[in-house]
FINU-274820 format. One record per residue (C-alpha): x, y negated, z negated; residue in three letters. Coordinates in steps of 0.25 Angstrom, whole numbers, plus 5000, padded with zeros to 4 digits. Layout:
BEGIN
XYZALA
...
! end
This chain:
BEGIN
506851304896UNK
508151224898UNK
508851274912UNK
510351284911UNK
511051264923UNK
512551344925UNK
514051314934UNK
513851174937UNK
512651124931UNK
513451124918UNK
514151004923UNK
512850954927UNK
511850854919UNK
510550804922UNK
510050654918UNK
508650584918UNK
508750454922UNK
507550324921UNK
508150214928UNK
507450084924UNK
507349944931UNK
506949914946UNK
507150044951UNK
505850074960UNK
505550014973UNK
507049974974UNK
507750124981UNK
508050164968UNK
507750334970UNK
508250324984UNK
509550244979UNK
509750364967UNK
509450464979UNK
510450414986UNK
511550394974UNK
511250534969UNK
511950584983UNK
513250524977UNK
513150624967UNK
512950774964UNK
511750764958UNK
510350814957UNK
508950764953UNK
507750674957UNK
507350524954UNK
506250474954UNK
505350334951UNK
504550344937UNK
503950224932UNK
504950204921UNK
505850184933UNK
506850284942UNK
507050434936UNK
508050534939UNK
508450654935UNK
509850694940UNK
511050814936UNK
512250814939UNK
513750814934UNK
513950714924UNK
514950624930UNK
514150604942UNK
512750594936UNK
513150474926UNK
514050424940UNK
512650424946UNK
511950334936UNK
512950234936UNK
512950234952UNK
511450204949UNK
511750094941UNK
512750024951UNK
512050054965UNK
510650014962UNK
509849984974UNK
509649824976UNK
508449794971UNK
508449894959UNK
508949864944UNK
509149944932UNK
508849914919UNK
508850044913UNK
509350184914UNK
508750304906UNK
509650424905UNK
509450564899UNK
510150704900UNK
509450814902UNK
509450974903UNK
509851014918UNK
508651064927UNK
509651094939UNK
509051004950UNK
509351004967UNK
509550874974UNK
509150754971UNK
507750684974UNK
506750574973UNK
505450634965UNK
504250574966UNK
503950454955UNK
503250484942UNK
502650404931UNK
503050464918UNK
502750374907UNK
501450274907UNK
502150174902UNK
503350184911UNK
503750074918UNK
504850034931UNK
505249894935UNK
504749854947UNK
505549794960UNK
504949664964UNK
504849624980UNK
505949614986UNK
506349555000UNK
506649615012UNK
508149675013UNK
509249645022UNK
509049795027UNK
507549775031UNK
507749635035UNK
508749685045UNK
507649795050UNK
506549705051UNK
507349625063UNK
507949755069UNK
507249775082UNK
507649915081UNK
507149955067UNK
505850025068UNK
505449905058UNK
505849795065UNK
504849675062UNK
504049785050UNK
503649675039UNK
503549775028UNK
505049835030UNK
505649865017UNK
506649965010UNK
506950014996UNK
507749874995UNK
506749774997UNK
505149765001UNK
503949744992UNK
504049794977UNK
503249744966UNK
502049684976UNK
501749824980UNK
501649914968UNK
500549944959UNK
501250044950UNK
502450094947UNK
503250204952UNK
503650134963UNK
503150214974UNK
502250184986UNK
501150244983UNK
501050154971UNK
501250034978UNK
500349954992UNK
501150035001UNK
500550154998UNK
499550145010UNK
500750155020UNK
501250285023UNK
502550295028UNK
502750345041UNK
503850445045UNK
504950365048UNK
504650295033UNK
504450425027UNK
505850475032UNK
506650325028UNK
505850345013UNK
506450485012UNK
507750475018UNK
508850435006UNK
509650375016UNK
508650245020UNK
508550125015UNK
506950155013UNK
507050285005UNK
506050274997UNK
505550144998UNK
504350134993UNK
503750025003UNK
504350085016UNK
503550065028UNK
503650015043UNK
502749975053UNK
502150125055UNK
501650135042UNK
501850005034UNK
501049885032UNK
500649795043UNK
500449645046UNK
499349595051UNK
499049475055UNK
497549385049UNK
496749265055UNK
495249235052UNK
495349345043UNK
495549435055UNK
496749515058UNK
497449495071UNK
497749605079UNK
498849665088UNK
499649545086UNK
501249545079UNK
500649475066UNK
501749415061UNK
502149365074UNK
500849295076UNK
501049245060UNK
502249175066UNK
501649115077UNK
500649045068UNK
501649005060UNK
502248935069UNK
500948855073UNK
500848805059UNK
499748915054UNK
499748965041UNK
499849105036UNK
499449175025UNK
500849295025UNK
500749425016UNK
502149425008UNK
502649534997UNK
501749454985UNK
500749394993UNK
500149295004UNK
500949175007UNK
500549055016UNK
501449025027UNK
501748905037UNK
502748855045UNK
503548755034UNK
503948655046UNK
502648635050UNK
502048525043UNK
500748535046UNK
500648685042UNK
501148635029UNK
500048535028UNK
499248635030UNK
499548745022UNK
499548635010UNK
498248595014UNK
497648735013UNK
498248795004UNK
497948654995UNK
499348644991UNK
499648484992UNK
501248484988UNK
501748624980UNK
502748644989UNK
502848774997UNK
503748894999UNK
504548915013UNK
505049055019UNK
506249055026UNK
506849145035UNK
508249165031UNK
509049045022UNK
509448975036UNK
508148925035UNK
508048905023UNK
509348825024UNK
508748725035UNK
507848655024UNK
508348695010UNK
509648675003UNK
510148794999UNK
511048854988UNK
511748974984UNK
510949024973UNK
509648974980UNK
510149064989UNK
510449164982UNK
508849174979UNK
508449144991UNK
509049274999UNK
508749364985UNK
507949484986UNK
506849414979UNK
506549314988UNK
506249204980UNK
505749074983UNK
506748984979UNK
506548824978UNK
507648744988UNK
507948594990UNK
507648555003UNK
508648505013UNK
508048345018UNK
507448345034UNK
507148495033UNK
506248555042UNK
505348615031UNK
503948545029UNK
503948435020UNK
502548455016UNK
503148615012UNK
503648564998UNK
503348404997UNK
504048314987UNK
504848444984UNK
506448444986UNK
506448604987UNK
505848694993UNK
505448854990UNK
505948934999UNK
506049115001UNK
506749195011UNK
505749295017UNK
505549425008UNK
504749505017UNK
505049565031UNK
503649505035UNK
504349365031UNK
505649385039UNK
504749425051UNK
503849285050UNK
505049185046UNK
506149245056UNK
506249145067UNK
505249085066UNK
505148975055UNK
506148905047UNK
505248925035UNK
503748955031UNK
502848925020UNK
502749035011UNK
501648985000UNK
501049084991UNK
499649124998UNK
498749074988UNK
497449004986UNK
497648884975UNK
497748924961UNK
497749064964UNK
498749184966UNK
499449234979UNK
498649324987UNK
499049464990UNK
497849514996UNK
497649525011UNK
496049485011UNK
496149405000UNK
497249325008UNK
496149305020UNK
495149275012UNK
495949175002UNK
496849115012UNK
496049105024UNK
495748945023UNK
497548925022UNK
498049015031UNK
497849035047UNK
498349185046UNK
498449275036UNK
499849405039UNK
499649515032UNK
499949665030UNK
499349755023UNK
500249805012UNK
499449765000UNK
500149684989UNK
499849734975UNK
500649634965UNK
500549504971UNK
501849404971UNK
502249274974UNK
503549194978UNK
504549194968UNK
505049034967UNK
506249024960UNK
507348884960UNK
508848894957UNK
509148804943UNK
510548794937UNK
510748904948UNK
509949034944UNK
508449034949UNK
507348994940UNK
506049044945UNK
504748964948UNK
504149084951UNK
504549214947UNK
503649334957UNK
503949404970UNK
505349454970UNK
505449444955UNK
504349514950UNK
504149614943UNK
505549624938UNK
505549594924UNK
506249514912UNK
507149604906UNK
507349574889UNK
508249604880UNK
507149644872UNK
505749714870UNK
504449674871UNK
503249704867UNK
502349744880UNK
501549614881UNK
500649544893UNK
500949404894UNK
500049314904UNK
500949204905UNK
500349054907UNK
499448984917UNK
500348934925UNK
501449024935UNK
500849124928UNK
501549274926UNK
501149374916UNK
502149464911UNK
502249604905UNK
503449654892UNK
503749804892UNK
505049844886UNK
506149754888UNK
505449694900UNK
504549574903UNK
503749584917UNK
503349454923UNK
502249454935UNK
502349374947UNK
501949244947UNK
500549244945UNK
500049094949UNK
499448984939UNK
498349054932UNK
497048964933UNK
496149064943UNK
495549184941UNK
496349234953UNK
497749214947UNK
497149274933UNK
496749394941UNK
498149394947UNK
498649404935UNK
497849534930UNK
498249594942UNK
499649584940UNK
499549604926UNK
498949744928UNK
499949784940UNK
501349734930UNK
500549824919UNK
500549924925UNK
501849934933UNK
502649924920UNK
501549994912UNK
501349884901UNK
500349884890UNK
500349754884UNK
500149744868UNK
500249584869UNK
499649504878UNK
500249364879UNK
499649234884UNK
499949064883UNK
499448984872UNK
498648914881UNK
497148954878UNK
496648934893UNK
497649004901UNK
496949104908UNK
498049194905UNK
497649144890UNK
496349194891UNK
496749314900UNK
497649364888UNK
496549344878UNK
495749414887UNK
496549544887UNK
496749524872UNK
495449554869UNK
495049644880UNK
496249744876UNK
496549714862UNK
497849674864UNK
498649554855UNK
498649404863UNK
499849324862UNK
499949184865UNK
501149124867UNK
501548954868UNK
502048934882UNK
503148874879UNK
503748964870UNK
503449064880UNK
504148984890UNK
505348974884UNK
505349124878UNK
505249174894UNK
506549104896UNK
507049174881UNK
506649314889UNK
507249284902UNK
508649244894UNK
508549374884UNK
508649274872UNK
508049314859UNK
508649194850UNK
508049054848UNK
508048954857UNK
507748814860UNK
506848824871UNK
506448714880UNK
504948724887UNK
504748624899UNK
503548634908UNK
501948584909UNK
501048654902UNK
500948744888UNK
500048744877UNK
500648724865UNK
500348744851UNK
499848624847UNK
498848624859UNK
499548534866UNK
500248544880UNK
501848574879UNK
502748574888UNK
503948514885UNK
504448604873UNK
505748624863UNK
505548764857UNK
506248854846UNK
505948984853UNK
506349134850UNK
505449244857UNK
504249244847UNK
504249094842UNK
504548954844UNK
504548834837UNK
504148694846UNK
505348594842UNK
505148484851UNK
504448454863UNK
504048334873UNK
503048234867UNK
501548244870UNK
501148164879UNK
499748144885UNK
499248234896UNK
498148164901UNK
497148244911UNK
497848364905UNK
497948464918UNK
497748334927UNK
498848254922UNK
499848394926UNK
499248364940UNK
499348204939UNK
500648174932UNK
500348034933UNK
499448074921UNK
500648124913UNK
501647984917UNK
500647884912UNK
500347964900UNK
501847944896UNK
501847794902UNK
500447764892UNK
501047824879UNK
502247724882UNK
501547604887UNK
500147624883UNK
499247554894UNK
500347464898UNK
500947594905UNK
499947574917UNK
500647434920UNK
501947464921UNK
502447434935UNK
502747554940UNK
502347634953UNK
501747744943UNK
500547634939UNK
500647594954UNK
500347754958UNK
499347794948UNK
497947714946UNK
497747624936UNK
496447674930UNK
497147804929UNK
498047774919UNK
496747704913UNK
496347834911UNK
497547914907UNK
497647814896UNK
496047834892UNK
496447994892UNK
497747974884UNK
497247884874UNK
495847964870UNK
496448104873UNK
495748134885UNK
496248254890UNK
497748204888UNK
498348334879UNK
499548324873UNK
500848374882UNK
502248394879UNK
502648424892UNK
503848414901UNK
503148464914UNK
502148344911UNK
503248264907UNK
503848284921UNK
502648244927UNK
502448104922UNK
504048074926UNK
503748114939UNK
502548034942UNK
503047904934UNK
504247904943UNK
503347914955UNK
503848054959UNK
502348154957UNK
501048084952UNK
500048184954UNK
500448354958UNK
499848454967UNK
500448564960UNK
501248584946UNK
502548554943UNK
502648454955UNK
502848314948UNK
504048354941UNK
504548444953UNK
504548344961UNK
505148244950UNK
506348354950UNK
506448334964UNK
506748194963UNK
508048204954UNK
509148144958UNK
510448194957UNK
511548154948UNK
510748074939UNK
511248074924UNK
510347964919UNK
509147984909UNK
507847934904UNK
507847914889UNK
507047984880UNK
506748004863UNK
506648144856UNK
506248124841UNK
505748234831UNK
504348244826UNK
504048344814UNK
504948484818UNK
504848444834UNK
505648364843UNK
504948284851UNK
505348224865UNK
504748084870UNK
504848044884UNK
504347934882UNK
505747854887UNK
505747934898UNK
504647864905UNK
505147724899UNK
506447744906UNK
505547794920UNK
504647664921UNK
506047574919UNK
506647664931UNK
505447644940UNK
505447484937UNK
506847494940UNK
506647574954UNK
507447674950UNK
507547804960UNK
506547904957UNK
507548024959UNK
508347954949UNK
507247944938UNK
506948084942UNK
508448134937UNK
508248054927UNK
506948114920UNK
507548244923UNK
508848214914UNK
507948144905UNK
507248284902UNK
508548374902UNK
509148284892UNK
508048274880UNK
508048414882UNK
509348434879UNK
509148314870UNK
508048404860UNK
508548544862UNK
509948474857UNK
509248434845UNK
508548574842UNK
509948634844UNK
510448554832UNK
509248574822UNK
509248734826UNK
510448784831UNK
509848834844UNK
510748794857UNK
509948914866UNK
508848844875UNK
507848904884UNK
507148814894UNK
505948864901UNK
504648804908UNK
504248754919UNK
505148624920UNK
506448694920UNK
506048744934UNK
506748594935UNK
507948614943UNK
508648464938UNK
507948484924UNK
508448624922UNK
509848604926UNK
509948464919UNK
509548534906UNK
510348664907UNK
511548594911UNK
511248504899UNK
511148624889UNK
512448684893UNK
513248554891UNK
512548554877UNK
513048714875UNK
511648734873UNK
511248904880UNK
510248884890UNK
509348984895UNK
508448954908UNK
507349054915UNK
507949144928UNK
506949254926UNK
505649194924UNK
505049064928UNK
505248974916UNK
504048904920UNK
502648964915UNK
502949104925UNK
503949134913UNK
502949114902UNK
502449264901UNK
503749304899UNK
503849214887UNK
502549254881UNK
502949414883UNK
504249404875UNK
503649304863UNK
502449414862UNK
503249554864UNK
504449504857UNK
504649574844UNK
! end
């Protein structure tokens, strides 16, 4: 029976409204509890899983005065993307309060805050000798502190997140209560009464009645190295001025030259061995924390062995009060490296850390707040000046892409290397963190794990799953696996198309594109490996329209680990057996009977497939000219070959691009002509360095030009793993622009193969 309310309440109305976005786990009830006090206004809100609630009366003018106030005033961390509103009968409520949250639908679903680094309010408290958390490493507010590493359903409330062990004391108690504190309901509020602890490990044994981090610090200091507890998981640290830790952190850790990640204290530091500019900067100090790739200043006082034969370094600013606690005056930087065994995924777990760890690290700082979504670093570099993400996780995840269109709700498991997975419901693609390379059980098993955890934060129920082309991926076989177990359809989808539809999603663009794929490895359609790829994409299909010629891969994975393999192979094309005489410090370098045998694989096809790629392409470049013969990790030949460029240089190799059948095709062969009369010639190596580098931008521009003219098609989208080439990327773009062509690059995603599950989710749950 409808209540009809008299005098006053006539002038009144009462609205229900479901605010959508990043709205739990950022202050957004006790910010609408303290903005209703600006009003005459009545109700309750509360956290639902399809985001915040409310249900509010008052007058008219200042109820909709309300909602456009919640719109302008949001809380830092919180974003909106939609706001629900509905009119309904008066029920003639008293005050105004927080209700306690309620799941309504079972496929309901919130956005969830990812990590956030500790705020300037809590940073100053954590160095306050009068704060009663002074020095507490787990101090946090409604504006900052773990998020998305601590939850294991949605609504985000404590009791469905790790810290739901710890019960607040009675000073917490009253700061979560009162409206007026920066900690009204915040979710992960503790202190050193009632929060987690640190403890300090060595031979598997904690150490007692000891200030833990101060004694971390002191071994620190002796060149010992440590396994540290962060938001995500472990890291191993050392002192990055001291050369023999380095040494022998690598040596452990068998990691003979990937460079390494530093932690400084403040951007002084960082300052004292990095050149730094403003929009590095600008993601340096950002809430997210990234680690962000920098050149390095000559003579600095940074470890040489930290990144060798590297001209940047990666480098964060602390995230986590623990962090700021270990770094503040006390080191100029430390290595922060993801605490990992090789091959496998970053630890988490506190025993599994002293039982996996135990032969790298000489002592082991934990706590014992459990981590429930595992996260590493997110490594991002500045290109054309926006950041393009090497690694999208911590700080970044789980926020998702937002399309201009629906999807279908699909799985997709992404690729074998950098691997992510990602989840369509609605409008919105959920990419996981970075999940690591997936060749071990372990990683698979990680990837289950996440899987199951984003299922069922943002109640997804797959009707597609989606997996590479490449039929021993494990992810291939894992898809395949689900298929048949749950009866539900397998999509495959050709890396490269979904390379370049991720960068398509990220960009919003529906209409055909020339789109331009440059990396390693991806299985094409005829079998063989492509890699360096022309495509007429939309979001369902694509049409190959030219590409790199094949070249022989001899050794197959051996030659990406050898690039000497993939030099000769173009040198013995051109030259036949004559190549291995030519006097030049390559045939110096590498063993004759060597190339004997490379020429033995080539001729009779001995493991030597066919590739068309510029990743490999890169490779041979770099180890003719004498730069990287043989890599410890991927991607380092032609890494280090960027870092060779010289600036200023305009000059080109030549190169011929000819048509075979409905593909154009691109031979390089004059490339390495024009390399072997540079090397007799002694010609700078920086120099040829430059050189390649405008030889690439230019026969790209060279062959989209010429797919322009036969289609009518001046949009282009460049993804893959080579365009995380800061002197390629902004050669090309810069390039395009002149041409008038509109080029569309990756911000959101990583455009190497950490975007390709967003790729394959659009081509598959796109209608």
């Amino acid at each position: 029976m409808l209540r009809v309310y008299l005098g006053s309440n006539l002038m009144k109305i009462r609205k229900n409204i479901i605010i959508k976005g990043i709205v739990q786990g950022v202050g957004f009830r006790p910010f609408i509890h303290k903005l209703v006090q600006n009003y005459n206004l009545s109700g309750w809100v509360l956290n639902s899983n399809q985001g915040v609630e409310m249900d509010i009366e008052g007058k008219t003018e200042e109820l909709n005065n309300f909602i456009d106030d919640v719109k302008k005033k949001l809380p830092p961390l919180a974003r909106i993307e939609k706001i629900e509103v509905n009119q309904l009968p008066l029920m003639g409520y008293k005050g105004f309060y927080i209700k306690k949250s309620i799941v309504k639908e079972e496929n309901g679903f919130v956005l969830v805050s990812p990590d956030i680094s500790i705020c300037k309010d809590c940073l100053k408290e954590l160095f306050d000798l009068h704060n009663r958390r002074f020095r507490y490493p787990f101090i946090n507010c409604t504006n900052c502190g773990p998020r998305f590493t601590i939850i294991k359903d949605i609504p985000y409330d404590r009791e469905k997140t790790t810290m739901s062990i710890f019960k607040m004391c009675p000073k917490c108690q009253s700061e979560y209560k009162n409206i007026e504190d920066r900690r009204y309901h915040a979710q992960p509020n503790a202190c050193a009464d009632c929060g987690p602890q640190v403890s300090l490990y060595q031979n598997k044994k904690r150490i007692k009645d000891i200030d833990s981090i101060g004694e971390a610090v002191k071994l620190l200091k002796k060149g010992k190295i440590g396994a540290i507890k962060g938001l995500g998981g472990f890291h191993l640290a050392c002192d990055a001025t001291n050369n023999k830790a380095v040494a022998r952190l690598r040596q452990l850790k068998n990691r003979e030259t990937k460079p390494f990640a530093l932690m400084s204290f403040d951007l002084e530091k960082i300052n004292q061995y990095c050149e730094v500019k403003k929009e590095e900067e600008e993601w340096l100090i950002n809430q997210s924390r990234p680690v962000v790739l920098l050149k390095k200043k000559k003579n600095n006082l940074i470890s040489p062995l930290v990144a060798p034969n590297n001209s940047c370094l990666g480098v964060m600013l602390p995230y986590t009060p623990l962090h700021y606690l270990l770094l503040k005056d006390n080191f100029s930087a430390l290595i922060m490296t993801s605490g990992n065994i090789a091959d496998q995924p970053i630890i988490g777990d506190n025993q599994e850390v002293l039982e996996k760890l135990d032969r790298i690290a000489d002592f082991f700082l934990l706590y014992n707040r459990d981590i429930f979504n595992r996260c590493d670093d997110s490594v991002l570099k500045i290109i054309n000046g926006g950041k393009v993400f090497f690694r999208r996780s911590r700080g970044y995840v789980p926020h998702p892409i937002i399309l201009d269109f629906k999807l279908k709700e699909v799985l997709a498991l992404g690729g074998e290397l950098k691997n992510t997975i990602s989840f369509s419901k609605e409008n919105y693609v959920f990419l996981s963190q970075y999940l690591g390379d997936l060749k071990s059980v372990e990683t698979l098993n990680f990837l289950k794990k996440s899987m199951v955890s984003l299922k069922k934060i943002f109640r997804t129920n797959p009707e597609i799953i989606v997996c590479d082309l490449h039929p021993d991926y494990l992810s291939t076989k894992y898809a395949e696996e689900i298929g048949v177990k749950r009866g539900i359809k397998v999509v495959k989808v050709q890396h490269h198309h979904a390379h370049i539809v991720s960068c398509m999603a990220e960009n919003n663009i529906k209409d055909k594109v020339i789109g331009v794929a440059y990396d390693g490895t991806g299985y094409g359609d005829d079998g063989n490996i492509w890699g360096g790829e022309f495509l007429l994409c939309d979001l369902k299909k694509y049409f190959r329209i030219g590409h790199l010629k094949y070249y022989a891969l001899p050794g197959g994975d051996k030659a990406v680990a050898q690039p000497w393999r993939m030099a000769y192979s173009y040198l013995y094309s051109i030259y036949g057996p004559r190549a291995k005489n030519i006097d030049i410090d390559f045939n110096r370098r590498i063993d004759y009977d060597k190339l004997s045998i490379i020429e033995k694989m080539i001729d009779k096809n001995i493991n030597s497939p066919l590739t068309s790629s510029c990743g490999r392409l890169f490779d041979a470049a770099s180890s003719l000219i004498g730069i990287r013969d043989e890599i410890s990790y991927e991607g380092q030949a032609a890494m280090e070959l960027e870092s060779f460029c010289a600036s200023g240089i305009k000059e080109r190799y030549k190169f011929r691009i000819y048509k075979e059948e409905e593909e154009f095709i691109i031979d390089p062969q004059e490339i390495f002509i024009d390399i072997i009369r540079d090397l007799k010639e002694g010609i700078d190596k920086k120099v040829m360095a430059a050189k390649f580098h405008n030889t690439v931008a230019e026969f790209t521009l060279n062959l989209c030009g010429k797919i322009s003219e036969d289609t009518g098609i001046n949009k282009i989208a460049l993804s893959g793993g080579v365009f995380q080439n800061r002197y390629l990327t902004e050669k090309i773009i810069s390039l395009f622009e002149k041409d008038g062509f509109q080029v569309y690059t990756q911000r959101k995603v990583p455009p190497n193969d950490g975007g390709i599950s967003l790729g394959q989710a659009v081509v598959a749950g796109y209608e």
